[in-house]
PyMOL Python script that loads the backbone (N, CA, C, O; Angstrom):
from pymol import cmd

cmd.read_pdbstr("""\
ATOM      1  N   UNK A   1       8.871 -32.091  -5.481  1.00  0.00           N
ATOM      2  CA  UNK A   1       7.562 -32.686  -5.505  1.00  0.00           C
ATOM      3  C   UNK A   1       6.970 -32.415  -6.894  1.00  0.00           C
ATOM      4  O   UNK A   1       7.232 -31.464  -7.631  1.00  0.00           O
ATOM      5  N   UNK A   2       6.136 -33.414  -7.108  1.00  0.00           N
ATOM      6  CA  UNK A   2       5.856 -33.595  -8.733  1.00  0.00           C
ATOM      7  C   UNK A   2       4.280 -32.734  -8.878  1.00  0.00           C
ATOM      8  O   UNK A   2       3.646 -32.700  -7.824  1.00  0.00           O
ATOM      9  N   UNK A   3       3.756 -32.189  -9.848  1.00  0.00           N
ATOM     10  CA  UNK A   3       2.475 -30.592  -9.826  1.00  0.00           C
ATOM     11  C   UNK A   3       1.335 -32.170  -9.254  1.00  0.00           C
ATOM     12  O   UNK A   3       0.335 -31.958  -8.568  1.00  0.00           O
ATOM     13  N   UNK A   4       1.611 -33.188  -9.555  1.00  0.00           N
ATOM     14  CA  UNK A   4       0.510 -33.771  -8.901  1.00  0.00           C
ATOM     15  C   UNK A   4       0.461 -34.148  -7.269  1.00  0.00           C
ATOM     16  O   UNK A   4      -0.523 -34.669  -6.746  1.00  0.00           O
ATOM     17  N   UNK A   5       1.660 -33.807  -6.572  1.00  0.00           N
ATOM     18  CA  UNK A   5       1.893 -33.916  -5.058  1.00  0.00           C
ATOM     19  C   UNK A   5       1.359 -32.515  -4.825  1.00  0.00           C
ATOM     20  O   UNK A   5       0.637 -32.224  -3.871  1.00  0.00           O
ATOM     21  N   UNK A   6       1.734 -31.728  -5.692  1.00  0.00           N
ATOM     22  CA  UNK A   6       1.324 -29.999  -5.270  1.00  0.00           C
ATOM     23  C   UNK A   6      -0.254 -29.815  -5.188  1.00  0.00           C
ATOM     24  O   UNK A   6      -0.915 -29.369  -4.250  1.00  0.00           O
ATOM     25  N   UNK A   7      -0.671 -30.277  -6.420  1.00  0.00           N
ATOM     26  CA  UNK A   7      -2.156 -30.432  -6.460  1.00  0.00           C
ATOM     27  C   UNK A   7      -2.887 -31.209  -5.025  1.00  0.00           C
ATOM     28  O   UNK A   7      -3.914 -30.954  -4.395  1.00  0.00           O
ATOM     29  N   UNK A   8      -2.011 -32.075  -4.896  1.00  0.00           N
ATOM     30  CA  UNK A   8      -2.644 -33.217  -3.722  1.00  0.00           C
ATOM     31  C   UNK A   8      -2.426 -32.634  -2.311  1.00  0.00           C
ATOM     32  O   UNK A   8      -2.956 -33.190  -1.348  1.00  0.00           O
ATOM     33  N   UNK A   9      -1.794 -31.722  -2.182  1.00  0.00           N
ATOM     34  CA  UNK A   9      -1.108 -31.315  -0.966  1.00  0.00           C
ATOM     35  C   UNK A   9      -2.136 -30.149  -0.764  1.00  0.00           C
ATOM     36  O   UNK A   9      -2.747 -29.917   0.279  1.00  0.00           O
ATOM     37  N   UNK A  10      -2.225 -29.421  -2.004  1.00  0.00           N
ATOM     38  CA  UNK A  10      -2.788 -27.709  -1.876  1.00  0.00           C
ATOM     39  C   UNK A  10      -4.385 -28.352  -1.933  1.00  0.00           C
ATOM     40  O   UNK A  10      -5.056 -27.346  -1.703  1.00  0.00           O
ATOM     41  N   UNK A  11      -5.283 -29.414  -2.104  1.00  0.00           N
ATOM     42  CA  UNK A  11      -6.450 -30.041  -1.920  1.00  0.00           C
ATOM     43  C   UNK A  11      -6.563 -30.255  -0.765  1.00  0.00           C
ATOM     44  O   UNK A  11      -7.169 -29.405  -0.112  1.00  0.00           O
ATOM     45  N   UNK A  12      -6.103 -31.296  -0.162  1.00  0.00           N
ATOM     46  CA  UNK A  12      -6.251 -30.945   1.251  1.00  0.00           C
ATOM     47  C   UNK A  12      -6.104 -30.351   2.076  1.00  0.00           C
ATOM     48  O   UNK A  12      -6.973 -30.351   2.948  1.00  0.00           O
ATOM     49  N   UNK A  13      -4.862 -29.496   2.226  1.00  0.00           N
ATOM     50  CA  UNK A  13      -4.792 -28.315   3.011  1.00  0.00           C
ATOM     51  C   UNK A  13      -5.673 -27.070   2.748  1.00  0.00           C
ATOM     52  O   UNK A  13      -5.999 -26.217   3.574  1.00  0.00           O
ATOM     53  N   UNK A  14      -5.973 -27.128   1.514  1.00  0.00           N
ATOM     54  CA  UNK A  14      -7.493 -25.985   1.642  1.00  0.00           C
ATOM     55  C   UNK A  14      -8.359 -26.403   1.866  1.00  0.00           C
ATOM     56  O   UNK A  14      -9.322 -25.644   1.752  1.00  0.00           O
ATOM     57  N   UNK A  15      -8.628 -27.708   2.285  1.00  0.00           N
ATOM     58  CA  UNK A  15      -9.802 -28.165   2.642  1.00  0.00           C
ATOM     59  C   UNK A  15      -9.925 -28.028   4.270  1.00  0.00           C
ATOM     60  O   UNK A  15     -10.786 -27.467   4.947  1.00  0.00           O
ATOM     61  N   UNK A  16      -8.861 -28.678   4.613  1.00  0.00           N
ATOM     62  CA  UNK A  16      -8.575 -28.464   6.135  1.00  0.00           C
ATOM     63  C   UNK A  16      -8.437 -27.163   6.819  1.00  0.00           C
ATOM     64  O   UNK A  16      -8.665 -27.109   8.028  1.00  0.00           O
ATOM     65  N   UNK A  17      -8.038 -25.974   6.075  1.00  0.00           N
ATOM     66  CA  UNK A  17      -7.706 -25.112   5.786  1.00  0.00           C
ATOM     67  C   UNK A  17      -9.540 -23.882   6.156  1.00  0.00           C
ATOM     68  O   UNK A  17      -9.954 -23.006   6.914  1.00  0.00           O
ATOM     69  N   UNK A  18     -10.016 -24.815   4.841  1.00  0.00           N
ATOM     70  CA  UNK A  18     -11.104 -23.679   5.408  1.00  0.00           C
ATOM     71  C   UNK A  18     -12.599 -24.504   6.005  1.00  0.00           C
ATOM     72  O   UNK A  18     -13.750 -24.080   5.902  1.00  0.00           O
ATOM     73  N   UNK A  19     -12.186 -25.659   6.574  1.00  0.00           N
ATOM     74  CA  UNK A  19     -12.950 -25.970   7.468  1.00  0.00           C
ATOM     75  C   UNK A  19     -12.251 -25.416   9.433  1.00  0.00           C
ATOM     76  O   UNK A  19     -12.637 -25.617  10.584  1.00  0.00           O
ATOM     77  N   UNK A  20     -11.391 -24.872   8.939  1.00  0.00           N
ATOM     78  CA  UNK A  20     -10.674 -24.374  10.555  1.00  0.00           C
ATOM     79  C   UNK A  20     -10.889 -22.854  10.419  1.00  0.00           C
ATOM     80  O   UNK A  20     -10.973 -22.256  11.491  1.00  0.00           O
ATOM     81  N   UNK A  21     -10.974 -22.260   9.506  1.00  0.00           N
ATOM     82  CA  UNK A  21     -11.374 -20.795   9.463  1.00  0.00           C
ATOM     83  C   UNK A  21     -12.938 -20.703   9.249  1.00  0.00           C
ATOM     84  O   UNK A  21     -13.461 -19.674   9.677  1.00  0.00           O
ATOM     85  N   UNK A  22     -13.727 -21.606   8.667  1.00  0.00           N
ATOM     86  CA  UNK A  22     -15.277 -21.771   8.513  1.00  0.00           C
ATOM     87  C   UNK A  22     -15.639 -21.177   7.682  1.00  0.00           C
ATOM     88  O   UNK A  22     -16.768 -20.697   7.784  1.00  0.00           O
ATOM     89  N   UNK A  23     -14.643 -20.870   6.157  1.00  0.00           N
ATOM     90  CA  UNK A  23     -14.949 -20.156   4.804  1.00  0.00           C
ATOM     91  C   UNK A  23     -15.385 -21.023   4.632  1.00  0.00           C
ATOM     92  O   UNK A  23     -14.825 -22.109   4.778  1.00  0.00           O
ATOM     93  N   UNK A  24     -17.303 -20.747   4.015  1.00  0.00           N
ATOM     94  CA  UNK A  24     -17.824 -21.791   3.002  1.00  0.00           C
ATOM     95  C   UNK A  24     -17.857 -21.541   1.237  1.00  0.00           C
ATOM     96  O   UNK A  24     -18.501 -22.251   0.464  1.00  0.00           O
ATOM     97  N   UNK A  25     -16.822 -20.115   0.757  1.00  0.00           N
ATOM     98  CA  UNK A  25     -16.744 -20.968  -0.702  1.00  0.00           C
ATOM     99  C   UNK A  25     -16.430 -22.226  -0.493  1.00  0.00           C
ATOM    100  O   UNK A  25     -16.041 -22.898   0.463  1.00  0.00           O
ATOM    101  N   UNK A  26     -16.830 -22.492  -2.234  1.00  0.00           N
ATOM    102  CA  UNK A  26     -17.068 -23.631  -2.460  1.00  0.00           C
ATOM    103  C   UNK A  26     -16.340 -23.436  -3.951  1.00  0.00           C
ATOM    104  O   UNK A  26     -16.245 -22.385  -4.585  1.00  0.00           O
ATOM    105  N   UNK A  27     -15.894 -24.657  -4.291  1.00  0.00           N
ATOM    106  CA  UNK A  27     -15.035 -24.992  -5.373  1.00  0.00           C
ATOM    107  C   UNK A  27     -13.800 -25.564  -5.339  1.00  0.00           C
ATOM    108  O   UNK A  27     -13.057 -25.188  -4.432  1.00  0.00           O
ATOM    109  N   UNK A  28     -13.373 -26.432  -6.153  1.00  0.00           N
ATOM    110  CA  UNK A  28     -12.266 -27.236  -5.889  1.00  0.00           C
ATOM    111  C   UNK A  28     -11.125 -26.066  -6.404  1.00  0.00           C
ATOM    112  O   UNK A  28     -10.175 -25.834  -5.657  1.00  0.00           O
ATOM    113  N   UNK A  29     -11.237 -25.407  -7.581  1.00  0.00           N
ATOM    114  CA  UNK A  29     -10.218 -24.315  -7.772  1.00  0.00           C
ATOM    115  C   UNK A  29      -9.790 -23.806  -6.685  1.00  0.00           C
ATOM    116  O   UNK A  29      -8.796 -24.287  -6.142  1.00  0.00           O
ATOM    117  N   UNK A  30     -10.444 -22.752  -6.165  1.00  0.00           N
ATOM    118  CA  UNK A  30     -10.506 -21.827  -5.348  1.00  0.00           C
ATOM    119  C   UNK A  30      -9.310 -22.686  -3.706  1.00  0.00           C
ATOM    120  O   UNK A  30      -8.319 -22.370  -3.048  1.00  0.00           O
ATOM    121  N   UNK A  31     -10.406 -23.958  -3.801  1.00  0.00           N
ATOM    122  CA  UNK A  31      -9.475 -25.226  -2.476  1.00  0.00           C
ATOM    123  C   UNK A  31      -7.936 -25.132  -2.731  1.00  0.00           C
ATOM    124  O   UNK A  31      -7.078 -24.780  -1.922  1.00  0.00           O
ATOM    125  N   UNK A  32      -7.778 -25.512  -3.995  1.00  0.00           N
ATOM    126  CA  UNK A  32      -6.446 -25.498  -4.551  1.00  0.00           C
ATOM    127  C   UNK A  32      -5.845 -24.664  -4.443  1.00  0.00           C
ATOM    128  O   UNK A  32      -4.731 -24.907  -3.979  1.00  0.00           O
ATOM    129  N   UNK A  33      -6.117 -23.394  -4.735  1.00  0.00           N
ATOM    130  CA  UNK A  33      -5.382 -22.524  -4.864  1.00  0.00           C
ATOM    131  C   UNK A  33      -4.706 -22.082  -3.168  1.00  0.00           C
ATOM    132  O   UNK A  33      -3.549 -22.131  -2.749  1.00  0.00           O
ATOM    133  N   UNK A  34      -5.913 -21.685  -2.537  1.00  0.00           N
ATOM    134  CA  UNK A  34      -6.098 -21.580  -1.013  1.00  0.00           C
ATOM    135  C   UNK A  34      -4.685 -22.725  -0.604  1.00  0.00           C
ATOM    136  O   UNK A  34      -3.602 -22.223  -0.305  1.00  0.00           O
ATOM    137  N   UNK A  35      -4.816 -23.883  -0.627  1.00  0.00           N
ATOM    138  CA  UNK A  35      -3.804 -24.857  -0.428  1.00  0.00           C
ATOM    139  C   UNK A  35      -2.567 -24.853  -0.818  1.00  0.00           C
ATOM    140  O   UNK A  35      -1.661 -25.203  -0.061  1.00  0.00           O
ATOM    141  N   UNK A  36      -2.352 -24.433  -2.125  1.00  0.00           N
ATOM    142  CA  UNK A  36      -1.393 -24.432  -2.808  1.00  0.00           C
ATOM    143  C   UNK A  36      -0.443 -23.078  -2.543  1.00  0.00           C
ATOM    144  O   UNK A  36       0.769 -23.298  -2.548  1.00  0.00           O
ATOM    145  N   UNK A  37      -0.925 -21.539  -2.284  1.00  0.00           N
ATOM    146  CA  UNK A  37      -0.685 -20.527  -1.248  1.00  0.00           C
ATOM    147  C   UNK A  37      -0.398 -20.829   0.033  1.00  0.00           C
ATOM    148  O   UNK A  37       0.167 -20.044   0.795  1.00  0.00           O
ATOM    149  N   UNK A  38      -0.677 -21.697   0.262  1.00  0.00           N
ATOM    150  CA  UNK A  38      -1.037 -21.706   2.166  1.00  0.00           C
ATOM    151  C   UNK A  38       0.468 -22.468   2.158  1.00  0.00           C
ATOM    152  O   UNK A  38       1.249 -22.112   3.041  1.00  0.00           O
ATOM    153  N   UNK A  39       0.909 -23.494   1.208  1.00  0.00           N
ATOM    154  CA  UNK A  39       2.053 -24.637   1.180  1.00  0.00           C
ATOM    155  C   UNK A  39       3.016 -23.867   0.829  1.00  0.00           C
ATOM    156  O   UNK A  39       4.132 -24.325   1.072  1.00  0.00           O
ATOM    157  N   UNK A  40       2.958 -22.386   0.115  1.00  0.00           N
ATOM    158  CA  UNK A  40       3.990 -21.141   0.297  1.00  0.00           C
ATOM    159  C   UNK A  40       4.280 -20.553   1.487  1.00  0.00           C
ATOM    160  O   UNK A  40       5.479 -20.537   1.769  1.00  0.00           O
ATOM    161  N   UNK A  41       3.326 -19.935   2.477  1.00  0.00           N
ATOM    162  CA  UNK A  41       3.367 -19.494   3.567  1.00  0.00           C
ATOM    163  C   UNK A  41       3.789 -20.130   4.494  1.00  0.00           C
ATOM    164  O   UNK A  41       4.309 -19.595   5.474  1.00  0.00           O
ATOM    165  N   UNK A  42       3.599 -21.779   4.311  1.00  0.00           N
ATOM    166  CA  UNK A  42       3.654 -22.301   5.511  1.00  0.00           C
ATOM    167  C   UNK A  42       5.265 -22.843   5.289  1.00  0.00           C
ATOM    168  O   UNK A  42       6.065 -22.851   6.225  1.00  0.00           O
ATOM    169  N   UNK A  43       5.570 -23.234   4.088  1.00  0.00           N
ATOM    170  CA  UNK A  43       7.179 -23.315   4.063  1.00  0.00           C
ATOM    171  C   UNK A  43       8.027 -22.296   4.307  1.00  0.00           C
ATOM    172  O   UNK A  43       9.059 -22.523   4.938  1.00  0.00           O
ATOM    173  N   UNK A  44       7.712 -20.951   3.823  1.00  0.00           N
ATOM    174  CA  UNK A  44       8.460 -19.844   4.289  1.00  0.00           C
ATOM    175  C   UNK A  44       8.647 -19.219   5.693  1.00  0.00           C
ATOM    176  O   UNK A  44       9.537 -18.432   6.016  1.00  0.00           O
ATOM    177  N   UNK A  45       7.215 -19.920   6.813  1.00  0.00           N
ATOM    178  CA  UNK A  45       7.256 -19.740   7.912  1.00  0.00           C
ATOM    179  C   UNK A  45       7.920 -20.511   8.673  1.00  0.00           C
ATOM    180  O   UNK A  45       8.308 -20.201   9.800  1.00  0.00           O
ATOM    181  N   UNK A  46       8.125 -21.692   8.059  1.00  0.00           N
ATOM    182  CA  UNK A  46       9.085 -23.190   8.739  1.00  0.00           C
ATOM    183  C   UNK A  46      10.527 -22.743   8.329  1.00  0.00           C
ATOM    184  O   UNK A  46      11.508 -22.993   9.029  1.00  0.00           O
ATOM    185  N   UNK A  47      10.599 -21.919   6.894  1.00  0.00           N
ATOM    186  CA  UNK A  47      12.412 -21.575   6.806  1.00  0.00           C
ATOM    187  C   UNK A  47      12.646 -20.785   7.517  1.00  0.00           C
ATOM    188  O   UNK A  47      13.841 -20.571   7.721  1.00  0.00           O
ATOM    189  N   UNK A  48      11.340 -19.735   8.447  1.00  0.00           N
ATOM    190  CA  UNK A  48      12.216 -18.539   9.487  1.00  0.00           C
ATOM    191  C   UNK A  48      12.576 -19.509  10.746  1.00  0.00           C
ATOM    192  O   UNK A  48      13.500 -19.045  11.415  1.00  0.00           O
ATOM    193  N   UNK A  49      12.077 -20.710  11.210  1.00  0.00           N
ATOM    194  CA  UNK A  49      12.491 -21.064  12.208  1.00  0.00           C
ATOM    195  C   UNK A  49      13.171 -22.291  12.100  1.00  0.00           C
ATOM    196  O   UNK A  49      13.272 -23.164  12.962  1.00  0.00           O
ATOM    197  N   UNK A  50      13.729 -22.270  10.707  1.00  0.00           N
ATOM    198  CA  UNK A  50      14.814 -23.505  10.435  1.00  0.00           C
ATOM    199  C   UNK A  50      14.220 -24.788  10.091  1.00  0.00           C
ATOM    200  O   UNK A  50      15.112 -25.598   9.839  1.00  0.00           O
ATOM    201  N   UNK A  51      13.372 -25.144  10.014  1.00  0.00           N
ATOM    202  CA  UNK A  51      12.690 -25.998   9.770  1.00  0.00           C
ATOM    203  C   UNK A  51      12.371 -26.337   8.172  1.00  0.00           C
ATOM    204  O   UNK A  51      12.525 -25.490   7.292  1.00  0.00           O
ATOM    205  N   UNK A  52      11.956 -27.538   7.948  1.00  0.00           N
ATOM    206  CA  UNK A  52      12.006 -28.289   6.477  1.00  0.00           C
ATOM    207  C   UNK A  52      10.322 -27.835   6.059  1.00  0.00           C
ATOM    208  O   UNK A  52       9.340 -28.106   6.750  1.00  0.00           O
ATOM    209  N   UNK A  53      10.317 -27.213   4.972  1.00  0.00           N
ATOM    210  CA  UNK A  53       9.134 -27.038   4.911  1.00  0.00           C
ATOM    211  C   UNK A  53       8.277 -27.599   3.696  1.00  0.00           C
ATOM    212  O   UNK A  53       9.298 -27.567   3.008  1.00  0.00           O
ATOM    213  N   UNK A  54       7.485 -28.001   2.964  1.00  0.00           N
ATOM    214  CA  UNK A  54       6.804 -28.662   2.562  1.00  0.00           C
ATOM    215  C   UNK A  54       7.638 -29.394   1.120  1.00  0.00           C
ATOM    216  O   UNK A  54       7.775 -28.887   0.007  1.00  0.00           O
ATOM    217  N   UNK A  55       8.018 -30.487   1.520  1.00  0.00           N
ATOM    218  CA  UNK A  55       8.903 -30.900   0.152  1.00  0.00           C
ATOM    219  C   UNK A  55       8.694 -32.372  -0.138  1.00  0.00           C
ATOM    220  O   UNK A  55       9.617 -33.019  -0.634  1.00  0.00           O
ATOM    221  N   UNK A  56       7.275 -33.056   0.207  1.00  0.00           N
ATOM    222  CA  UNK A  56       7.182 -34.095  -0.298  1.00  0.00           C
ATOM    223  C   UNK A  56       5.266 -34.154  -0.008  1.00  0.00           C
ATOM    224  O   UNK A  56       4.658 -33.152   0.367  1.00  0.00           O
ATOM    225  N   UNK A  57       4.753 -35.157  -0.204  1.00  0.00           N
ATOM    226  CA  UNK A  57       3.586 -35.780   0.180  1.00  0.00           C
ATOM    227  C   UNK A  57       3.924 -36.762   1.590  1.00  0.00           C
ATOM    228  O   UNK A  57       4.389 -37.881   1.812  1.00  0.00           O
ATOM    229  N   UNK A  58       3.419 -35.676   2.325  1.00  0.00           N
ATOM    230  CA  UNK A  58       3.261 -36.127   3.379  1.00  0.00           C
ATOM    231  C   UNK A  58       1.990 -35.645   4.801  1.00  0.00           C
ATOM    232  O   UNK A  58       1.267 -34.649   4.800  1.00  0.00           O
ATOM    233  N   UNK A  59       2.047 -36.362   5.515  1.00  0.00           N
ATOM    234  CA  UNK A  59       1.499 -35.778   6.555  1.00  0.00           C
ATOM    235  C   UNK A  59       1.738 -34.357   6.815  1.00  0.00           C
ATOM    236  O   UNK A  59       0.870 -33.510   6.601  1.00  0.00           O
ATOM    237  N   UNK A  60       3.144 -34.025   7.371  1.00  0.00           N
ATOM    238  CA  UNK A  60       3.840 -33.049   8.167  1.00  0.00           C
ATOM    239  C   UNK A  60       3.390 -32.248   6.956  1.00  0.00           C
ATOM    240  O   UNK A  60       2.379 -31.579   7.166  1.00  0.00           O
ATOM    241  N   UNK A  61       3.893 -32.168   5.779  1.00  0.00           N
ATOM    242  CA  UNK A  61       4.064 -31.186   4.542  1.00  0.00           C
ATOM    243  C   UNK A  61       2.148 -30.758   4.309  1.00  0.00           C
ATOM    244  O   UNK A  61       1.916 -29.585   4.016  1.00  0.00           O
ATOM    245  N   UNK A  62       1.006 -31.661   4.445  1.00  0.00           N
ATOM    246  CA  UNK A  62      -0.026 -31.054   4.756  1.00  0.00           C
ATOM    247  C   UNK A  62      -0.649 -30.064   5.771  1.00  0.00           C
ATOM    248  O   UNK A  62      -1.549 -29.243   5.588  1.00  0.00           O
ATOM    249  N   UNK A  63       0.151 -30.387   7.035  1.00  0.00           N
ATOM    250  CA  UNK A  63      -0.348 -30.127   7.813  1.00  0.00           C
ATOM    251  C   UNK A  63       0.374 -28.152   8.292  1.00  0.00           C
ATOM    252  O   UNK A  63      -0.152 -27.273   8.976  1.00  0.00           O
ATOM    253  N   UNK A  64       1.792 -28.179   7.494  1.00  0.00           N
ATOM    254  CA  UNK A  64       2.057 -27.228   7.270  1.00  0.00           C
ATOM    255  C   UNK A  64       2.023 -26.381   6.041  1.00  0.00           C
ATOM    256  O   UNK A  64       2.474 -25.238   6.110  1.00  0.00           O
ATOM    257  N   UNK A  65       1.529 -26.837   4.923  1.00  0.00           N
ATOM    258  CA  UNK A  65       0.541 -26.345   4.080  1.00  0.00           C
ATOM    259  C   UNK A  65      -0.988 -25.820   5.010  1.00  0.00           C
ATOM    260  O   UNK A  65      -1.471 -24.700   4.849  1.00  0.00           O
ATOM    261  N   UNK A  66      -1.487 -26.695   5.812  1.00  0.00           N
ATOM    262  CA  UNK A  66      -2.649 -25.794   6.177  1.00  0.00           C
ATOM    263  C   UNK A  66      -2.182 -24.993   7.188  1.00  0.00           C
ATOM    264  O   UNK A  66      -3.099 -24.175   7.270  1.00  0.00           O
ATOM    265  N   UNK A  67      -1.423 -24.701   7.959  1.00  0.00           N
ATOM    266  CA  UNK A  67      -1.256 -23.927   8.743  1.00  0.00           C
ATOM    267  C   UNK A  67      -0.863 -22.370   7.980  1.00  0.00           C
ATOM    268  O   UNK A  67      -1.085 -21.246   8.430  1.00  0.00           O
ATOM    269  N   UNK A  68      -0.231 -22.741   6.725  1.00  0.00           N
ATOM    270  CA  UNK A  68       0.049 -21.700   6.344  1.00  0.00           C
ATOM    271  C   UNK A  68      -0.900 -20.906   5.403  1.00  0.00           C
ATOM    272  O   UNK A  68      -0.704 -19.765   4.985  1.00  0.00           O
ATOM    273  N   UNK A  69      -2.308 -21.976   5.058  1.00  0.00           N
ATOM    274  CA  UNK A  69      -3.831 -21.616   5.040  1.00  0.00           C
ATOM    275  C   UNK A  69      -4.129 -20.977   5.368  1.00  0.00           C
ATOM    276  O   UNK A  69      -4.204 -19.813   4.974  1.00  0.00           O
ATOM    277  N   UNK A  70      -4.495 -21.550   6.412  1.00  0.00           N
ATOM    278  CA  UNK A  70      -4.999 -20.866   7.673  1.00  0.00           C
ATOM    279  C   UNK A  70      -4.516 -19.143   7.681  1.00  0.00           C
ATOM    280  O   UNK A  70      -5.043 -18.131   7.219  1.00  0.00           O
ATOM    281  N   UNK A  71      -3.738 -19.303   8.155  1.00  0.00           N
ATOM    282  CA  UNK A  71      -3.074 -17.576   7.896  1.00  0.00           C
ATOM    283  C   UNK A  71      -2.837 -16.991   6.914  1.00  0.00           C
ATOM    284  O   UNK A  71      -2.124 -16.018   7.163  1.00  0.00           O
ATOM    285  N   UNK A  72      -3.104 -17.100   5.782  1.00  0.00           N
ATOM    286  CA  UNK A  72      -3.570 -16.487   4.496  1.00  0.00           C
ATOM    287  C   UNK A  72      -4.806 -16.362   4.283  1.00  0.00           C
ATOM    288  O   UNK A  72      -5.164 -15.315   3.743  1.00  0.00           O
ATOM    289  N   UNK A  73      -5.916 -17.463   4.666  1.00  0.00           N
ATOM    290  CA  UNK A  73      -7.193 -17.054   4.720  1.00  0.00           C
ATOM    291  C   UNK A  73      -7.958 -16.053   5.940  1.00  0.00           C
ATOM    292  O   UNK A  73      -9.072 -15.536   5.867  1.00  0.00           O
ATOM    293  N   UNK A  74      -7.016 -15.978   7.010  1.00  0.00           N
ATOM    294  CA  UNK A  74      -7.442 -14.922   7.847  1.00  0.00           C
ATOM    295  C   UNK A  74      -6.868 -13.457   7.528  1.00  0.00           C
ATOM    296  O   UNK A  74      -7.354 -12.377   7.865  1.00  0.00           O
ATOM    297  N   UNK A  75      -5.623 -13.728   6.734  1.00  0.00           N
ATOM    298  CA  UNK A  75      -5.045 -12.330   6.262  1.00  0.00           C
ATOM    299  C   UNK A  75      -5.872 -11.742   5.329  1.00  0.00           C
ATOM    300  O   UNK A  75      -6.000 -10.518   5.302  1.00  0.00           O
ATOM    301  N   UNK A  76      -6.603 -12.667   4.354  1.00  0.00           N
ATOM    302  CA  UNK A  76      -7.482 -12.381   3.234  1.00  0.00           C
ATOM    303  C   UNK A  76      -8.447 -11.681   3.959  1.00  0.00           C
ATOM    304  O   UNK A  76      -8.646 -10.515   3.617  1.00  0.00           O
ATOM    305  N   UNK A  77      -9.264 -12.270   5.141  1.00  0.00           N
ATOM    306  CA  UNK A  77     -10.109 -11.937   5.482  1.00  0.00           C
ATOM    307  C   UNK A  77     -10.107 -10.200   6.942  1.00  0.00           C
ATOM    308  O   UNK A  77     -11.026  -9.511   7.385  1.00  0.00           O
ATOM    309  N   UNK A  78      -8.744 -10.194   7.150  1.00  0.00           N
ATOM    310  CA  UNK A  78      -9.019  -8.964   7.855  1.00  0.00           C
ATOM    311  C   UNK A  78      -8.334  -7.650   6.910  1.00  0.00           C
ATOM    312  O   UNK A  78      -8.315  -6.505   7.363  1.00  0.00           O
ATOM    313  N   UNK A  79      -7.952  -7.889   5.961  1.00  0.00           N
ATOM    314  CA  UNK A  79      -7.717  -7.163   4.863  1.00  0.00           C
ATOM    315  C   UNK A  79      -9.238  -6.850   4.079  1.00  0.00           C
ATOM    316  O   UNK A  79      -9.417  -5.723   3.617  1.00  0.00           O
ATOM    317  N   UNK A  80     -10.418  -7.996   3.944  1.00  0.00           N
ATOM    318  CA  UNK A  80     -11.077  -7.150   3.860  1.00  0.00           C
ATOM    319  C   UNK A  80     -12.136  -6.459   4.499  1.00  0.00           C
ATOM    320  O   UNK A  80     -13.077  -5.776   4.094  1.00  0.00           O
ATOM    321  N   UNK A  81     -11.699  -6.846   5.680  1.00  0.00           N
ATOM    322  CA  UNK A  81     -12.548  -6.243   6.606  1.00  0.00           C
ATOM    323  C   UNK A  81     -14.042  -7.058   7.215  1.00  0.00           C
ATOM    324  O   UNK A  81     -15.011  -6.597   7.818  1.00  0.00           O
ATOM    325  N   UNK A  82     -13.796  -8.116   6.862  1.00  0.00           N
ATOM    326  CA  UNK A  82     -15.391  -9.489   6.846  1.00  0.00           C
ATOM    327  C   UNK A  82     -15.136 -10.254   7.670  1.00  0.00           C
ATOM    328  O   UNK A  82     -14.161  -9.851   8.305  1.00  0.00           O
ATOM    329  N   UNK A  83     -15.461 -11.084   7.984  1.00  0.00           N
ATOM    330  CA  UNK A  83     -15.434 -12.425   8.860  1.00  0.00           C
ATOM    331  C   UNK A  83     -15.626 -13.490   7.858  1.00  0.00           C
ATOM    332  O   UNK A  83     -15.526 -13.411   6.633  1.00  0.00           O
ATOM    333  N   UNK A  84     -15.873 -14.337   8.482  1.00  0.00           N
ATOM    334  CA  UNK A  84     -15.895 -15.601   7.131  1.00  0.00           C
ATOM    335  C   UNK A  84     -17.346 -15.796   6.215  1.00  0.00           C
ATOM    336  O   UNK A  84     -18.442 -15.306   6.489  1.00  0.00           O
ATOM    337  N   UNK A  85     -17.143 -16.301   5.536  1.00  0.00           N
ATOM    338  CA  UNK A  85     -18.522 -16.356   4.787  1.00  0.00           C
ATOM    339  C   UNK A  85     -19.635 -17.255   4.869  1.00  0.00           C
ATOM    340  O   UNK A  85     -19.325 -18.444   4.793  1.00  0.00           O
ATOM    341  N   UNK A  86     -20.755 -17.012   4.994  1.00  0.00           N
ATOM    342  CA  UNK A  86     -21.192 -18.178   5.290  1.00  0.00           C
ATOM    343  C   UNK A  86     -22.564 -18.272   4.394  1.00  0.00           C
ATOM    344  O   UNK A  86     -23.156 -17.194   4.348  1.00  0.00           O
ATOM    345  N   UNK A  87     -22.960 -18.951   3.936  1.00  0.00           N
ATOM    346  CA  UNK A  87     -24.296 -18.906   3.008  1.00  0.00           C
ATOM    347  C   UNK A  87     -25.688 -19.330   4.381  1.00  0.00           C
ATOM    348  O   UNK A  87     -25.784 -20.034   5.387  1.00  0.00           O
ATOM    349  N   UNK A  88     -26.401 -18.531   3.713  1.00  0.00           N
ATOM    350  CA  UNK A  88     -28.017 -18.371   4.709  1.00  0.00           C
ATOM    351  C   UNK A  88     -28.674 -19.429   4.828  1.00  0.00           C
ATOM    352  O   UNK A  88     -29.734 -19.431   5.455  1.00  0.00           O
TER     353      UNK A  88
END
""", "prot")
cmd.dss("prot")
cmd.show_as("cartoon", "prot")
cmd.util.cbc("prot")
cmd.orient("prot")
């Protein structure tokens, strides 16, 4: 996948990502990055159970990019001991 599928992949899956955990930073960096981590976790969690894990622009490859969000932003978050963030 080409850094602009990576970019496109790790955007939405941190978006999706931390509208399912209810982190309200804010910033497209931060989205990216979150996404672009999460499309690590979530492929390495699809190679323990044999499965193809994020290798194109796709649906499936987002949707396991956010899953693997998802559980990096809750690992972030009981590591530090917080719940999610939320502005007042």
């Amino acid at each position: 996948m080409s850094i602009v599928g990576w970019i496109g992949v790790g955007l939405l899956a941190g978006w999706l990502a931390r509208k399912i955990v209810k982190d309200d930073r804010t910033g497209c960096l931060y989205t990216m990055i979150v996404g672009v981590i999460g499309a690590l976790v979530g492929g390495w969690l699809m190679a323990t159970i044999d499965e193809a894990g994020v290798d194109e622009f796709s649906i499936r490859s987002i949707l396991v990019a956010a899953l693997g969000a998802v559980v990096f932003l809750l690992v972030l978050q009981a590591i530090a001991g917080i719940g999610p963030r939320r502005r007042d």
